[in-house]
C-alpha positions as CSV (number, residue, x, y, z in Angstrom):
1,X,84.6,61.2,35.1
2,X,80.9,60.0,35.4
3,X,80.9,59.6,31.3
4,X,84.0,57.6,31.1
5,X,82.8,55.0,34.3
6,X,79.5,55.0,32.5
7,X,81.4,53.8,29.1
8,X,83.4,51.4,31.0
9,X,80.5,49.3,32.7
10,X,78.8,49.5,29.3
11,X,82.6,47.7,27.5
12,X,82.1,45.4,30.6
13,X,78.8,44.1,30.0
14,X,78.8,43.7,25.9
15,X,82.7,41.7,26.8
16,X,80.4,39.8,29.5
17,X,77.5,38.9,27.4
18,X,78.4,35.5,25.6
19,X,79.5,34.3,28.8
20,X,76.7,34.9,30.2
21,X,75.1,33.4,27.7
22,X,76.9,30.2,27.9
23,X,74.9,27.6,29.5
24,X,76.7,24.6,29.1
25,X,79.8,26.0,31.1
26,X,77.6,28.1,34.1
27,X,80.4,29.4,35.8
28,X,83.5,29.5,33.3
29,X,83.8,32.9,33.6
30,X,83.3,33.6,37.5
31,X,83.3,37.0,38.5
32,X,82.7,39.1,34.9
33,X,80.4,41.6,35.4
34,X,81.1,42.9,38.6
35,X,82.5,40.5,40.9
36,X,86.0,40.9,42.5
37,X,87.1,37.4,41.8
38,X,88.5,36.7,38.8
39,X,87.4,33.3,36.3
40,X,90.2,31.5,34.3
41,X,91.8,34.1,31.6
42,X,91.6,33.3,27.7
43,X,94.8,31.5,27.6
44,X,93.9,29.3,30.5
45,X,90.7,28.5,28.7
46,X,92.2,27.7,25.5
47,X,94.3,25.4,27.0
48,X,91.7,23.9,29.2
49,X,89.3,23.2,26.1
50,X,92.2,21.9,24.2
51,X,93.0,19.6,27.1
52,X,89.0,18.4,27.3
53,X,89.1,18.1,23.7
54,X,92.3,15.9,23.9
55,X,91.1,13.5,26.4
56,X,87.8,13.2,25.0
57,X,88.9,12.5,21.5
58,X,91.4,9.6,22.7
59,X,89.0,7.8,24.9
60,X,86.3,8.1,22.2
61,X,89.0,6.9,19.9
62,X,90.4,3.8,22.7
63,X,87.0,3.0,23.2
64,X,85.8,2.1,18.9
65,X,89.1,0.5,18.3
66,X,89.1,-2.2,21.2
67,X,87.3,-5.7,20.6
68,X,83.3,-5.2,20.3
69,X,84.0,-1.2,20.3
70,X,81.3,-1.0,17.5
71,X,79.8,-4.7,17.4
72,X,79.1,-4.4,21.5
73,X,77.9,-0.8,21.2
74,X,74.1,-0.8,19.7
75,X,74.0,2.2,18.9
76,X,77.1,2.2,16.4
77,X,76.9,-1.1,15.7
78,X,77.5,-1.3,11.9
79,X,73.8,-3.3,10.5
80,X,72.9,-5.3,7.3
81,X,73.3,-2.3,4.7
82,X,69.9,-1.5,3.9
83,X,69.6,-1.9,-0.1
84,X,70.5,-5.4,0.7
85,X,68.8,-6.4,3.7
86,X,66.1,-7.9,2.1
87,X,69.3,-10.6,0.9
88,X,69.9,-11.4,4.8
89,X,65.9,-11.7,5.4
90,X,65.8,-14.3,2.7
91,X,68.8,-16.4,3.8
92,X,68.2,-16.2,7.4
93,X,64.8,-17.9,6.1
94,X,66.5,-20.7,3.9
95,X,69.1,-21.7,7.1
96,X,71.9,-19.2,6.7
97,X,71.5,-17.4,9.6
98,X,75.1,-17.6,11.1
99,X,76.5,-16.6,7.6
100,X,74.7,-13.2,8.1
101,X,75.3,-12.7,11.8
102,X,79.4,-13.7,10.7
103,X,79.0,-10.9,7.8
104,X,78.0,-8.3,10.7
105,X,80.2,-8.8,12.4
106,X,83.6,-8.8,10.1
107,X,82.0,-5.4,9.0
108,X,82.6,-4.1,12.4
109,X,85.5,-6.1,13.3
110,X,87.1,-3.7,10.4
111,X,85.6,-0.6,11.5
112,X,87.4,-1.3,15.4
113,X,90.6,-1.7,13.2
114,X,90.4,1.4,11.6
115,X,89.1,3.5,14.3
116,X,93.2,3.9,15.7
117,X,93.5,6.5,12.2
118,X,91.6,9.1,13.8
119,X,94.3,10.2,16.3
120,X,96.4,11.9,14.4
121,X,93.8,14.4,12.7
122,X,92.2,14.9,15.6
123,X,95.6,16.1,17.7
124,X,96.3,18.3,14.0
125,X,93.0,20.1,14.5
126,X,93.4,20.7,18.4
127,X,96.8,22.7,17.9
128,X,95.3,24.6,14.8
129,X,92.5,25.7,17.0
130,X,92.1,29.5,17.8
131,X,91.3,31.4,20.2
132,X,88.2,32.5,18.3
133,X,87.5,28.5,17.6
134,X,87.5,27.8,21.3
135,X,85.1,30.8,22.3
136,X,82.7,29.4,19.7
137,X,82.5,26.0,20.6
138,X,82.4,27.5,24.7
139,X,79.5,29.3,23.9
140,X,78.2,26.4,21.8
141,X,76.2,23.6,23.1
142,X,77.2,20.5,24.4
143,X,78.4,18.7,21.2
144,X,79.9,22.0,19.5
145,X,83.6,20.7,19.4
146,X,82.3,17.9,17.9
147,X,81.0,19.8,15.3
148,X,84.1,21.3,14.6
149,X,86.0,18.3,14.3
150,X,83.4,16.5,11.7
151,X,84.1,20.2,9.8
152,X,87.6,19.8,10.2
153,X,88.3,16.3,9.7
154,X,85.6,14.2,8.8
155,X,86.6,14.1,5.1
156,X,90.4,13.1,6.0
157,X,89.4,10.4,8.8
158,X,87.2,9.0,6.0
159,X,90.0,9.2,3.3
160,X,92.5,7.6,5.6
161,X,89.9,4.4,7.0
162,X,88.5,3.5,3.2
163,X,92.0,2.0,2.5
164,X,92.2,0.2,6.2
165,X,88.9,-0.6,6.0
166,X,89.5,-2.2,2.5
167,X,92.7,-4.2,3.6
168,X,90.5,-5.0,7.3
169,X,87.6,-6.7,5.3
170,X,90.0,-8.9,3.3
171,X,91.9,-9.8,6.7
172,X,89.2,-10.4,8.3
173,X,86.7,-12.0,5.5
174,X,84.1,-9.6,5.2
175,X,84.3,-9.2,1.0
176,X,84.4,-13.1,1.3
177,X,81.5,-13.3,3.4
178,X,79.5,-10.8,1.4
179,X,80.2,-13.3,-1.8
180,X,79.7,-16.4,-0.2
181,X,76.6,-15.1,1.0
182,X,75.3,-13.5,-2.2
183,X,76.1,-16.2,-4.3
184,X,73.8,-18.2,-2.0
185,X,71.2,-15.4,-2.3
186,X,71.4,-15.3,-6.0
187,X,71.5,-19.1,-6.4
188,X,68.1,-19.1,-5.4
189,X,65.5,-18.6,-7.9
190,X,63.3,-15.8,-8.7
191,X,65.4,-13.2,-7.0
192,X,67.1,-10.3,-7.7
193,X,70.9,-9.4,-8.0
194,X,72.2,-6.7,-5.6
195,X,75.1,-5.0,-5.1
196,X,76.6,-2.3,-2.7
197,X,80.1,-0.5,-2.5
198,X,81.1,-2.4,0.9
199,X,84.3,0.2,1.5
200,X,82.3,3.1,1.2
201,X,79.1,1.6,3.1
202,X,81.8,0.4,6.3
203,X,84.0,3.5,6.5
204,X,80.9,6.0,6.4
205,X,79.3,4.0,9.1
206,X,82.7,4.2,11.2
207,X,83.2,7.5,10.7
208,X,79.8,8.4,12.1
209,X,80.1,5.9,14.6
210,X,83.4,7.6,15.6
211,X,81.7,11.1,15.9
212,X,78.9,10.1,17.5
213,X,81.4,8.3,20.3
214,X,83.1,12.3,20.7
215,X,80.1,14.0,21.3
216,X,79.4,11.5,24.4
217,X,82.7,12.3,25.5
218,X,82.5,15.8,25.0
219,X,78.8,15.4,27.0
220,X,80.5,14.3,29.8
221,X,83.5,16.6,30.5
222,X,80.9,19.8,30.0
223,X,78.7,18.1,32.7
224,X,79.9,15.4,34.6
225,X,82.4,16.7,37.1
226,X,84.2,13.0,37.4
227,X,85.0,13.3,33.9
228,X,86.8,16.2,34.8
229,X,90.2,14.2,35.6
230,X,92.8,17.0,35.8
231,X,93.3,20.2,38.0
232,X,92.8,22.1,34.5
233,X,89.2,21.1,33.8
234,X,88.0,21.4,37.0
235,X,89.5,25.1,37.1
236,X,87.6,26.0,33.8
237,X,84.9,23.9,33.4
238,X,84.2,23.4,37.7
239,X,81.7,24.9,39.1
């Protein structure tokens, strides 16, 4: 009888371990180990974490796609691309200032018009997430859903903005922009021609944008208990 209360404790402890090992979620798991009160059980977890992940995703997603959602945020605000910055420096110096700050901004305006596309692979890799998923990114740190959706769907939110960030730059003048301006740059002499592929350069800066947007949101549901706005999250992620 002493053995097999001896074995038990030990099953207890290695099941306990990861929890305990979680910081980013202190007391997920009340009362493992020893205590007579019981913490959320696996399925209530999953669907707590799917519910965080849900609400995170679409107010990341709400908050890129509205007016200024890249072009007010500094952070993702989509810049000059590099390998022809040195074309806005130069025009900026021969009076074309506002044809470069219009460029910028049509770049993002098409980004925030894209952004919308993400929903649906988001909400696709939510309901194909495991039990085995969720415990990962639990005992992760504080962007590790985030890093399962960039391995999930990164490469399919990309696919699916190139074509609406293609049609967006039309609608909203960025290729125009970018020709009016470098025909301006290249009308001037002694320079060089440059060019840059302006769907791939726009969509990969959205998509990071996007991402990086997620991992705020997932940020503050793991550790802001106002973030936590439904009885669910604060039962598995409250302290």
């Amino acid at each position: 009888m002493k053995k097999l209360c001896i074995t038990l404790c030990t099953l207890v402890a290695l099941f306990s371990l990861p929890f305990a090992q979680a910081g980013m979620l202190d007391n997920l798991m009340k009362g493992l180990g020893g205590s007579s009160k019981q913490g959320p059980d696996d399925s209530t977890i999953v669907s707590g974490l799917k519910e965080a992940l849900s609400i995170g995703t679409d107010n990341a997603v709400k908050n890129v796609s509205q007016m200024d959602g890249y072009f007010g945020n500094e952070i993702i605000k989509i810049l000059m691309p590099e390998k022809i910055q040195k074309v806005a420096d130069v025009l900026k110096k021969v009076g074309y200032q506002k044809e470069v700050d219009d460029f910028i901004l049509s770049m993002n305006r098409a980004a925030e018009k894209a952004a919308p596309m993400a929903t649906s692979y988001f909400v696709g890799a939510i309901k194909e997430m495991s039990f085995d998923d969720a415990r990962k990114i639990l005992n992760g740190g504080n962007t590790a859903a985030t890093e399962f959706f960039k391995q999930k769907t990164s490469d399919k939110i990309a696919a699916s903005f190139k074509p609406v960030v293609s049609s967006s730059m039309n609608e909203v003048g960025v290729t125009k922009k970018y020709k009016d301006m470098m025909g301006k740059y290249e009308s001037l002499p002694f320079v060089d021609k440059e060019s840059i592929d302006l769907d791939n350069y726009v969509t990969g800066k959205a998509v990071d944008g996007l991402f990086y947007m997620v991992g705020q949101e997932e940020k503050k549901i793991r550790t802001d208990p106002a973030a936590r706005v439904t009885d669910l999250l604060k039962n598995v992620f409250g302290k």
